[in-house]
N, C-alpha and C positions, 0 to 999 in steps of 0.2 A: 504494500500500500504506500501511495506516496504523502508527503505533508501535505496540508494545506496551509494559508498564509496564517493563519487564525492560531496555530499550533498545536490540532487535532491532526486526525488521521482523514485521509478521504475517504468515503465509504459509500456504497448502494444501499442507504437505509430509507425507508419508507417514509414519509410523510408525516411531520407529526401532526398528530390526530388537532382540532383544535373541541376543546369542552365547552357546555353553556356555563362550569363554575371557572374557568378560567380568570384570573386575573394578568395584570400587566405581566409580561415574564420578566420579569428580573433572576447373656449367651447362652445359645437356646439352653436352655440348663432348667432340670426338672427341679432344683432344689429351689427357685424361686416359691411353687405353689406346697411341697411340703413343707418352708418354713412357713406359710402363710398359716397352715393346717396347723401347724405345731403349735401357735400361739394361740392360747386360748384368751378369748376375747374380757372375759368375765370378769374373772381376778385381776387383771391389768388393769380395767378401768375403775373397778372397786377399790384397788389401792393406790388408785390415782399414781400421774404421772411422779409428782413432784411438789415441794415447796420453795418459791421462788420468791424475789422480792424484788419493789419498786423500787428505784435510785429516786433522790429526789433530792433537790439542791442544801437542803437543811442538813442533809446527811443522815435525817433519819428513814427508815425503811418500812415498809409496811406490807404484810406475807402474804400471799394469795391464797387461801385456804383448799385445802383437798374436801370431796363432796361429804367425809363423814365430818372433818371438822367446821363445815356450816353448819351443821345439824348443833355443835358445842356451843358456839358464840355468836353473838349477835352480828350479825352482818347489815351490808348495805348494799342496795343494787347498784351498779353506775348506770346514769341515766346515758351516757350515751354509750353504751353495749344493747339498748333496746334497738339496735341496727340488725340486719341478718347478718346471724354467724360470718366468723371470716373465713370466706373461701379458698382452700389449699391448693394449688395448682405446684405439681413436681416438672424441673426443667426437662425436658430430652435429652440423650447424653450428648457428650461433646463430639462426640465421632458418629452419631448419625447417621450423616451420609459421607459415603467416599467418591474416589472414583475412579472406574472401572479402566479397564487394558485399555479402551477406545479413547480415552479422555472423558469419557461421557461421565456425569453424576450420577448414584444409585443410594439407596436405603442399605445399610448394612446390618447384616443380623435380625433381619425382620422377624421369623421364628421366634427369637428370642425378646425382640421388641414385645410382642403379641401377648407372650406369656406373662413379659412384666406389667402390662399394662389391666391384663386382667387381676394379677396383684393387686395394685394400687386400687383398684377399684373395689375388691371386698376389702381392702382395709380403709374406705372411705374418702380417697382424696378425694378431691372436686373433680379436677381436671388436671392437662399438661400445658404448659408452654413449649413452643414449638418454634424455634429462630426461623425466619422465612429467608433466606440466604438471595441477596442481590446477585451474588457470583457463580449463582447454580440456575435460577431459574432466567436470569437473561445473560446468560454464559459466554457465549459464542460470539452474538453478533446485535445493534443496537435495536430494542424494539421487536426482538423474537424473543416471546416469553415461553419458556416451556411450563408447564404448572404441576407436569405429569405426576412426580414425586412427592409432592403437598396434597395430591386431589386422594391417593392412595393414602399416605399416611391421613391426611384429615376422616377419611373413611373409614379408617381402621379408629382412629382415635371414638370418634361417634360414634359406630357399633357398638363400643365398650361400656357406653354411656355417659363417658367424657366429657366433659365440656375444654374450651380450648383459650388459653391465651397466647396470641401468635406477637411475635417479635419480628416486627419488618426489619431486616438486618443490612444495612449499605454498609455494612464494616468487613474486614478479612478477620481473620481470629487463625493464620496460619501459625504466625510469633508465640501467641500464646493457648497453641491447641500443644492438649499433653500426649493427642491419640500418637498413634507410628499414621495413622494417614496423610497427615501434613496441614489438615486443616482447609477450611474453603476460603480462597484470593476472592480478590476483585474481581467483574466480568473479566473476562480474556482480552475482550477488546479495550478494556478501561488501560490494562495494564501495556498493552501493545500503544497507546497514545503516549503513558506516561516512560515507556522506553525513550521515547523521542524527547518528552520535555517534563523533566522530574518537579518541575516547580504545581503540577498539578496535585502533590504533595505536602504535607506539613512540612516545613525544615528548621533546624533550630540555627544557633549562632555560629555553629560549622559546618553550617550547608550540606548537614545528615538529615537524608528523610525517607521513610518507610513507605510502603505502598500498602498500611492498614485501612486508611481513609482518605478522601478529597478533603483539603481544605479547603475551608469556607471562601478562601480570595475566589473560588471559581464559581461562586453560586449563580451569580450574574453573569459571567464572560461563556460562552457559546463554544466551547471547545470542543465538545462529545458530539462530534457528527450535524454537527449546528444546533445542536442541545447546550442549555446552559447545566450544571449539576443540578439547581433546584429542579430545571423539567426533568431532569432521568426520574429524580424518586418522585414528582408527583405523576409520570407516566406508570411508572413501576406499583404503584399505589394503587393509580388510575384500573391497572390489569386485574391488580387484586381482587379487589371491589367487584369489579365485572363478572373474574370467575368465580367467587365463593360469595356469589350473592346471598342464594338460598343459606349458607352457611353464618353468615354475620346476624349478630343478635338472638342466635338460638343455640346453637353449638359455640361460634366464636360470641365471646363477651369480654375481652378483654384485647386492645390491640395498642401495642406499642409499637413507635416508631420510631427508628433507629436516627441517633444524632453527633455521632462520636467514635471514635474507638470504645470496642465493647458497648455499643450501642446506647454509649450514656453523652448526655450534653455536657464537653469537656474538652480540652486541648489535649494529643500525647504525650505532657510534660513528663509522665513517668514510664517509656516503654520497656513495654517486659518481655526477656526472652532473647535480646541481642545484645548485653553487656553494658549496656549506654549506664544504665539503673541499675539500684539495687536499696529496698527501703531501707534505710528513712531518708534516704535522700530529698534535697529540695525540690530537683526536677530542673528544668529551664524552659525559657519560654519560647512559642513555637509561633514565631510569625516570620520567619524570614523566608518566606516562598515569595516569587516578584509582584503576584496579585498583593496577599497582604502587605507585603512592603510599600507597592506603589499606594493603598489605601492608606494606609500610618504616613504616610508621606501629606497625601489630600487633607487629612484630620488636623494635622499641625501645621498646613498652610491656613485652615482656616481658623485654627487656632492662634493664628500671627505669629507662630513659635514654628518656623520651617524649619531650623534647628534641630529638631524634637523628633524629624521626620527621617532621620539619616541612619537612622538602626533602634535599636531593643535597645534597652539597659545593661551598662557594658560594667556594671560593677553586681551583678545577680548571681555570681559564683556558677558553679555546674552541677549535673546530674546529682552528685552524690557528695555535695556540700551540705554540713548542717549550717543551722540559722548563724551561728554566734558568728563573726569576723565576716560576714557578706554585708556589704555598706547599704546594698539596696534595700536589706529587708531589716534593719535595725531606723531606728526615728533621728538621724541625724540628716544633717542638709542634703545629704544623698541619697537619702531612702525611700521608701518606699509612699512617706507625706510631703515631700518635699513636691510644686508644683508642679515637676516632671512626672513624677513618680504617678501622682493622683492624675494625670491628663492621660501618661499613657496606660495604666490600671483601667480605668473607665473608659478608653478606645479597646483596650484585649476584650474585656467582659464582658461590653456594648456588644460589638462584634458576634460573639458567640449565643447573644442575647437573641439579635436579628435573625442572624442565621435559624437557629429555633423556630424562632414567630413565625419567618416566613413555610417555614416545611409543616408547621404545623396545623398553618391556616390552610392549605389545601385538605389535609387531614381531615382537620375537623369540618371544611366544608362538604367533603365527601361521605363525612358519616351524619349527614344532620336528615336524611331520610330517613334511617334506621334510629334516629334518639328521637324522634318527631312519632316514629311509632310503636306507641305503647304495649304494643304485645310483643317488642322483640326488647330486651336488654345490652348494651355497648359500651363500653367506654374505652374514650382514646389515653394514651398513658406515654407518659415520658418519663427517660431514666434517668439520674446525674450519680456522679461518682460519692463515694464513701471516702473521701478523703480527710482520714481522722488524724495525719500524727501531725504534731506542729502545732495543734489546734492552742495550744494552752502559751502559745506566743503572740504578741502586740502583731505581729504582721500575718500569720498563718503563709506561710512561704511555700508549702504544698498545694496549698488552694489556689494561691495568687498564680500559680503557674499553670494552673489548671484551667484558669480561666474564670476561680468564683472569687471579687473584689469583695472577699468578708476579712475584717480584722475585728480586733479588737473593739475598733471605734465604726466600723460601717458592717452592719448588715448586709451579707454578700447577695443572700437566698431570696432572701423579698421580692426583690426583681425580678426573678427567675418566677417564681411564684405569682407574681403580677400578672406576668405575660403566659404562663399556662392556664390559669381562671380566667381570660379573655377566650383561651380556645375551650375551655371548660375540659381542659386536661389533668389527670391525677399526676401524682408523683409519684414514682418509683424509685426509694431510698434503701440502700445494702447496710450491712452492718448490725444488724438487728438481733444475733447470734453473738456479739460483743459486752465486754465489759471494760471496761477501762483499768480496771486491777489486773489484768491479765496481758497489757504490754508495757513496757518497758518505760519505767520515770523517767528514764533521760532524755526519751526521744518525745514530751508533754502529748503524749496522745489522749484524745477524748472519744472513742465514737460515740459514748453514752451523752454529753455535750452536744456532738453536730445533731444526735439523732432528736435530742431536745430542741435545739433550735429549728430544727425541721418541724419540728410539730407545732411549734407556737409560731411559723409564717405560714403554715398550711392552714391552722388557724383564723390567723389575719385575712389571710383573702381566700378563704372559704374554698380548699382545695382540698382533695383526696389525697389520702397517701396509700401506696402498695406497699409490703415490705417485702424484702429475702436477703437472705443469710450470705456472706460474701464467701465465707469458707466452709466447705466441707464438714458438717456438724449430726453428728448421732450417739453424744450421749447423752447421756439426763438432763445434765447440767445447763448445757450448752441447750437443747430442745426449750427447756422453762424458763430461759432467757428468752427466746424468740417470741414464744408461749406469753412472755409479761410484755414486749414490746408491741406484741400488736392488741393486747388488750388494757392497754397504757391509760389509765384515767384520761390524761390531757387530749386522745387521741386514737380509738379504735379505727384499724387500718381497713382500709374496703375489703383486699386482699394479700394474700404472701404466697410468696413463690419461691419452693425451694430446689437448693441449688444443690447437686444434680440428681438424675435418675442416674444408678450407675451400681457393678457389681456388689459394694460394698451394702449397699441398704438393704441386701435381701440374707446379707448372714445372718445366724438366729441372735446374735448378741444388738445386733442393731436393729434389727427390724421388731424385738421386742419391747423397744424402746419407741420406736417409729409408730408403731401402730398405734399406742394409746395417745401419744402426740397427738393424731392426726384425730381422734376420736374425741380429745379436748377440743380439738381448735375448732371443733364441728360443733361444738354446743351454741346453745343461742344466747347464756350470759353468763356474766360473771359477777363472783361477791367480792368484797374487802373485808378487813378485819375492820373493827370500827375502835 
């Protein structure tokens, strides 16, 4: 294929469509179902999961009581657990789908998909989450969507009696797939464009950049076959829709849509899996591709500080600096309050703000037939990152590199929050499997903190939150943590999704643990000790 002057690829791609909502473009293994048999359901829920407790800013706690110790002490109902139950959706493993001798995508392990999903189902999940992979279904070529592999798994999910929350995914997860398959890329042709011109990629301060995701500089510039990035995924969207119509609002009820590496609204400031990182590092900040650059440039001409516009902050240390001795993230005339500092903070976060609204208002304009009618149920969901350690510093320097302007002294998430209850989208926040005694005082981590501040701006502008667990979690402990954050006073979560389906949840030590989990989270309320 030859260039074009644009600095895409030429190609015979078809016509894009134009819409009436259009706006301006800018393993099979038997031993699953005998441990399911083994556990007897009885006794597990009669002795209740667990004794957990509320964190709470005074320091003091307050226990969730198991069903025979309601019957002891006086309780209290929380008025807002009078919601339905929070609905349990288990993710699909990481490895999925592969792909086969031809290059073509496939289901792998389906036999044994089959049998775990009938699992989950007598031990009462809800449903699954199911990443809808940009890099599989429009693979090949721009505008040819295969759907083949989702219409079969969605079918099979349904049969089971499943309901589904799907994950529009425009991200690669090759970097950080653990499977031996390698993980699903970008379309084919995404990555055959960015051959030619690497700046269709995030880059940081020495002009290293991944091919997990498009930066946001190309949302608006027309590179992809005369597509800008924002039409790929609201085309891609567009397909969705069309083919799981009958699907959406009965079966699917939950649709997230991807905005980030790992499908969360967020810069690569931390990538994992090619050496750059390693926690608790800072991170660095990811604007130096020529789109963003020449943007940051436009921002501080208007800013009368053209100055401001010639690079990033050249005093922010690197991947795997902590805070202490980085000038930019300490409160002296160089940091991160200093006027530069807040002009260019408030251009990164802006940025990643827009980029949002815009992907998301197609979104939600495409699902307002199905939330318009009442006999189907929908909601659109967006993710942001669990970026906990750092949290307990005047600048949060993990954050600010991520893209979320929260310190000390400004509320990051607000904004963020703002602009989701405009499209009347939930949150979807990780970390909910966390305590903050369980990592490390030197490195000021809080997830118990961000996931409080999460609650009181979801709060504020009258927004939903989803939860799930960031890490791999099946024992007691770690369950009745999850178990107290989605039925959190200040905040009962619509739903939680846990992370992942995968061999381990069906040995008998965790899955006798797993099943009365999912048999709590399934009730319709909960007491307090009073």
């Amino acid at each position: 294929m030859g260039m074009i002057e644009s600095g895409g690829v030429a190609c015979k791609c078809t016509g894009r469509r134009s819409y009436g909502f259009r706006e301006a473009t800018f393993h099979e293994n038997r031993i699953f179902l005998s441990n399911l048999r083994s556990v007897s359901m009885t006794p597990l829920l009669l002795n209740g999961l667990c004794c957990t407790r509320w964190p709470s800013v005074a320091g003091t706690r307050t226990c969730i009581l198991s069903m025979d110790d309601r019957e002891k002490s006086g309780s209290t109902m929380l008025e807002s657990s009078r919601q339905k139950r929070v609905p349990l959706y288990v993710m699909m493993p990481a490895d999925t789908f592969g792909i086969d001798a031809s290059g073509s995508p496939r289901i792998r392990k389906i036999k044994a998909i089959t049998v775990s999903l009938k699992a989950l189902k007598l031990a009462g999940v809800h449903g699954i989450a199911v990443e809808v992979w940009w890099g599989i279904v429009e693979r090949f070529s721009p505008l040819a969507y295969n759907w083949s592999l989702y219409e079969e798994l969605f079918q099979l999910i349904s049969q089971m009696g499943l309901k589904l929350h799907v994950a529009l995914s425009f991200h690669s997860n090759r970097r950080t797939s653990s499977s031996g398959s390698g993980g699903v890329s970008l379309p084919l042709w995404i990555l055959e464009i960015g051959e030619h011109n690497k700046d269709i990629y995030y880059q940081d301060q020495n002009g290293f950049s991944n091919d997990a995701y498009l930066t946001l500089g190309v949302d608006q510039i027309p590179l992809f076959c005369g597509r800008t990035a924002i039409q790929c995924y609201e085309d891609f969207m567009f397909s969705f829709f069309n083919k799981f119509d009958s699907f959406i609002g009965n079966v699917i009820e939950e649709i997230s849509v991807g905005l980030g590496p790992s499908g969360e609204l967020r810069y690569p400031a931390h990538p994992f899996g090619d050496g750059r990182w390693e926690f608790p590092g800072i991170g660095e900040f990811q604007c130096y591709d020529k789109y963003m650059m020449e943007d940051l440039r436009m921002a501080a001409a208007q800013e009368g500080k053209p100055q401001w516009g010639d690079k990033g902050p050249q005093n922010a240390g690197y991947y795997n600096s902590l805070p202490s001795g980085v000038p930019f993230f300490g409160e002296g005339e160089e940091g991160f309050l200093s006027d530069y500092g807040r002009f260019f903070l408030e251009w990164y976060s802006g940025r990643l703000i827009q980029h949002a609204d815009a992907i998301l208002a197609k979104a939600a304009n495409m699902l307002k037939k199905y939330q318009e009618n009442k006999r189907t149920t929908v909601i659109l969901v967006a993710k942001i990152g669990g970026i906990y350690w750092w949290y307990w510093t005047f600048s949060h320097p993990a954050e600010l590199t991520s893209g979320y302007y929260n310190t000390a002294y400004r509320d990051g998430y607000d904004p963020i929050a703002l602009m989701l209850s405009r499209h009347g989208a939930a949150l979807h926040i990780s970390c909910l499997e966390m305590l903050d005694s369980e990592t490390s005082p030197a490195y000021l981590c809080s997830p118990e903190g961000l996931l409080e501040q999460i609650r009181t701006v979801s709060k504020k502008r009258t927004i939903r939150l989803i939860g799930r667990n960031t890490n791999e979690q099946f024992n007691k402990a770690g369950l009745c943590q999850i178990y107290a954050n989605c039925y959190h006073p200040k905040a009962v979560v619509r739903a939680f999704t846990f992370f992942r389906m995968n061999d381990k949840i069906f040995r008998v030590e965790n899955w006798k643990n797993f099943v009365p989990f999912v048999r709590k989270m399934s009730t319709d309320l909960v007491y307090l000790e009073t």
